[in-house]
GUMIKE-778055 format. One line per 5 residues: number of its first residue (from 1); their letters; for each residue x, y, z of C-alpha. Coordinates in pm, 1 decimal, decimal comma, padded with zeros to 6 digits. Example, Ala and Ser with C-alpha at 12.3 -4.5 7.8 and 13.67 -1.06 7.14 Angstrom:
BEGIN
1) as) 01230,0 -00450,0 00780,0 | 01367,0 -00106,0 00714,0
END
This chain:
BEGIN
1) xxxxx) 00721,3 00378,9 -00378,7 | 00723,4 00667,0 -00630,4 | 01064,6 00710,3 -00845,0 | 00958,0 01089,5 -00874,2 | 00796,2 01379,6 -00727,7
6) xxxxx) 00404,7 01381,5 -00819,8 | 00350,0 01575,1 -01164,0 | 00009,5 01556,1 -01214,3 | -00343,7 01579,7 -01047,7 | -00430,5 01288,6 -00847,4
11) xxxxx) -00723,3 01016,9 -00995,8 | -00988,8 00917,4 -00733,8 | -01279,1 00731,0 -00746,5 | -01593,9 00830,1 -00729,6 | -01816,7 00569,1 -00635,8
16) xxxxx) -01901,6 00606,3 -00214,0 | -01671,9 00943,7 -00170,1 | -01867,2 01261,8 -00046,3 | -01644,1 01553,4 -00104,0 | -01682,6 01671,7 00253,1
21) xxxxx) -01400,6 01885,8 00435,3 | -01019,7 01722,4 00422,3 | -00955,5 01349,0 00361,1 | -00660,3 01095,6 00348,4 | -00750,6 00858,3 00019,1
26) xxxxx) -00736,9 00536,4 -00034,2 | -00511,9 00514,6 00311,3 | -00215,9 00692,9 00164,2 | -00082,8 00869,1 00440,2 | 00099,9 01152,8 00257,9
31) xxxxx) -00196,4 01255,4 00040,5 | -00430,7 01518,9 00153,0 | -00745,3 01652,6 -00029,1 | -00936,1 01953,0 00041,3 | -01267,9 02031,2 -00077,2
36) xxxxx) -01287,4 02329,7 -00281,9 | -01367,4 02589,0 -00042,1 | -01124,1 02431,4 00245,8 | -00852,5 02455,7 -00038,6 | -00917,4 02787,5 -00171,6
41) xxxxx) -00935,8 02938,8 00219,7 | -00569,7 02688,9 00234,2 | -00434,0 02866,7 -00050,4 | -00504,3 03232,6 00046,1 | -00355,3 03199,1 00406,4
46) xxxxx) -00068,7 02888,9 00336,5 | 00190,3 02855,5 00070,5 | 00141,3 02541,0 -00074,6 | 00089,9 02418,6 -00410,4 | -00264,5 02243,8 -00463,6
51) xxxxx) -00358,0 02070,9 -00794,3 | -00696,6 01958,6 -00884,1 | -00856,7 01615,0 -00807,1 | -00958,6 01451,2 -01139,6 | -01238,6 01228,6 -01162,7
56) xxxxx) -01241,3 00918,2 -01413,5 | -01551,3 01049,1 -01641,4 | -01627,1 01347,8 -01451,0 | -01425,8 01710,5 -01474,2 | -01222,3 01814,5 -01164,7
61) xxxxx) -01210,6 02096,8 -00984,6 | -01416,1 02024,3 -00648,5 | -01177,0 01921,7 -00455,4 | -00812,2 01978,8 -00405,7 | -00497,5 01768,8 -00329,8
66) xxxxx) -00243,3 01939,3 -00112,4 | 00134,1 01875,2 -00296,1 | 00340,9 01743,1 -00037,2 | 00713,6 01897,0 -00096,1 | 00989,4 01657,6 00039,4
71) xxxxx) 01175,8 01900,5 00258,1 | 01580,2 01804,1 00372,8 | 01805,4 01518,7 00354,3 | 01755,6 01350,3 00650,1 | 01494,6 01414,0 00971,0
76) xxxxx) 01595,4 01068,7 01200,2 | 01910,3 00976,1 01306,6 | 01998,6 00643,7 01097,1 | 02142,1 00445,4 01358,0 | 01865,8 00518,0 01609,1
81) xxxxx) 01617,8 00411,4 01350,6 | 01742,9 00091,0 01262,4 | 01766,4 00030,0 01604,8 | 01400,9 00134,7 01675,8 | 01254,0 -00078,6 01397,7
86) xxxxx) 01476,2 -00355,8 01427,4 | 01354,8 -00338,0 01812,4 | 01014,0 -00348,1 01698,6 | 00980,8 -00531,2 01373,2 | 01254,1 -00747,3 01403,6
91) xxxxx) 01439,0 -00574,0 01097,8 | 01510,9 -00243,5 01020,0 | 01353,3 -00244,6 00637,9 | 01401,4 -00259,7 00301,5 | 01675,7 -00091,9 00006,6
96) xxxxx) 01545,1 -00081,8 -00329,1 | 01797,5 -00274,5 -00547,8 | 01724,3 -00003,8 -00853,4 | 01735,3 00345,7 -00695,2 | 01886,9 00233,0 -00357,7
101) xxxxx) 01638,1 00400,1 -00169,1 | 01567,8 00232,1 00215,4 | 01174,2 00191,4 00339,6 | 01219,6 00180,2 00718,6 | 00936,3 -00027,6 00863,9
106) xxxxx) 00673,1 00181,9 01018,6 | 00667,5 00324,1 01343,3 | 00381,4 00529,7 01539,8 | 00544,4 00931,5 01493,3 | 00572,6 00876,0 01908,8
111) xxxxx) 00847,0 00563,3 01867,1 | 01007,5 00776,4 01608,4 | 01377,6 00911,7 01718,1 | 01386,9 01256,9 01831,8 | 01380,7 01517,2 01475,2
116) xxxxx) 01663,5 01659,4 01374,3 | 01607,1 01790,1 01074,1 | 01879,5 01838,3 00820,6 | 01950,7 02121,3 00681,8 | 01634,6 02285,1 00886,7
121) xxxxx) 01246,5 02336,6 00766,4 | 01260,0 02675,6 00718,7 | 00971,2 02885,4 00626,5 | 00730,8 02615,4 00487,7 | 00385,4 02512,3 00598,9
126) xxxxx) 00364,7 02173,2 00492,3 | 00643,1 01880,0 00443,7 | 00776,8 01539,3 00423,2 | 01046,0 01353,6 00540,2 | 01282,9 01223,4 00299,3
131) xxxxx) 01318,8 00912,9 00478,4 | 00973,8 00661,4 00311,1 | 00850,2 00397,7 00567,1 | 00617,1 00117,6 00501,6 | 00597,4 -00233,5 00418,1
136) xxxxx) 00422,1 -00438,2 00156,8 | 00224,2 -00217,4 -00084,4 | 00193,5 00043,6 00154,3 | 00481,8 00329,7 00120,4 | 00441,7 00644,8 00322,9
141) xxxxx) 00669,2 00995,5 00454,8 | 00647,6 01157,0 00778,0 | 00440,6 01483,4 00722,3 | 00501,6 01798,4 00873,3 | 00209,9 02067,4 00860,5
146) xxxxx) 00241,5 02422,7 01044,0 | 00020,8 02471,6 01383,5 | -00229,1 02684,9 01184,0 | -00247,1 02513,4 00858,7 | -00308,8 02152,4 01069,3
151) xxxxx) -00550,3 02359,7 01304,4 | -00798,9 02439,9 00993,2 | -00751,2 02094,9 00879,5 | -00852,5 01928,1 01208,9 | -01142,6 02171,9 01250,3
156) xxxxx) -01312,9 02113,5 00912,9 | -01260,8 01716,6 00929,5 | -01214,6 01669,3 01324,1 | -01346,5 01305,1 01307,0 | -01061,1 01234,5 01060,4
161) xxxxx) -00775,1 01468,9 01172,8 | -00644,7 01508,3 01492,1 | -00330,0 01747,2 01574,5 | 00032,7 01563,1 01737,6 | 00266,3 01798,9 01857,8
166) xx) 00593,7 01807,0 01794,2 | 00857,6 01824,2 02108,1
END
């Protein structure tokens, strides 16, 4: 799990990857990457922040990773996720011993408890839960995107993106 907010451009492979439309890498389900022309039509119509995909060897620049911000202080009731998980995984999850942080065991975003986001979204397009999930290697937030900004995601990689609603 990250002990800070990303700072710097993102370091993919190269070898197999055709910089095609929008993509999850390497499985990490709160990092989205945007070719160049998907990002640049992303950054005229959304406010995020984008920062370049580097390449090891190779200058960056043709493709874009979308910045995920962490928005509020809490999304899921506590008690009803402990309950869920522990329901479902037999325990609830993890807290780090160093920062104290808790990774909740994952949960399809449809066995989730109902959102109530705390303090509210606001006006953003794009965010993540504060609450991490995951087990193992794997550490991962509950992303957010606005209907139009997921809408031109899902139609430029619709084999890879579909679009949930949220009730």
């Amino acid at each position: 799990m990250p002990k800070h907010a990303q700072t710097g451009s993102i370091v993919l492979q190269r070898s197999g990857l055709t910089v095609v439309g929008a993509w999850v890498p390497n499985w990490q389900y709160d990092v989205y990457c945007l070719e160049k022309s998907l990002a640049d039509e992303v950054a005229s119509r959304f406010n995020v922040q984008l920062l370049p995909v580097t390449w090891p060897k190779t200058p960056g620049g043709e493709a874009m990773q979308i910045v995920v911000p962490t928005v509020g202080e809490k999304w899921f009731d506590h008690d009803q996720l402990r309950g869920r998980t522990t329901a479902r995984h037999g325990k609830a999850g993890a807290r780090c011993a160093t920062c104290g942080v808790c990774r909740w065991m994952p949960l399809s975003f449809g066995k989730l408890p109902p959102l109530q986001i705390t303090p509210p979204l606001g006006d953003v397009d794009i965010a993540a839960s504060p609450e991490w999930f995951g087990d193992g290697w794997h550490a991962f937030r509950q992303i957010l995107f606005r209907r139009e900004l997921a809408e031109l995601i899902a139609s430029a990689s619709p084999r890879d993106f579909e679009i949930q609603p949220v009730s």
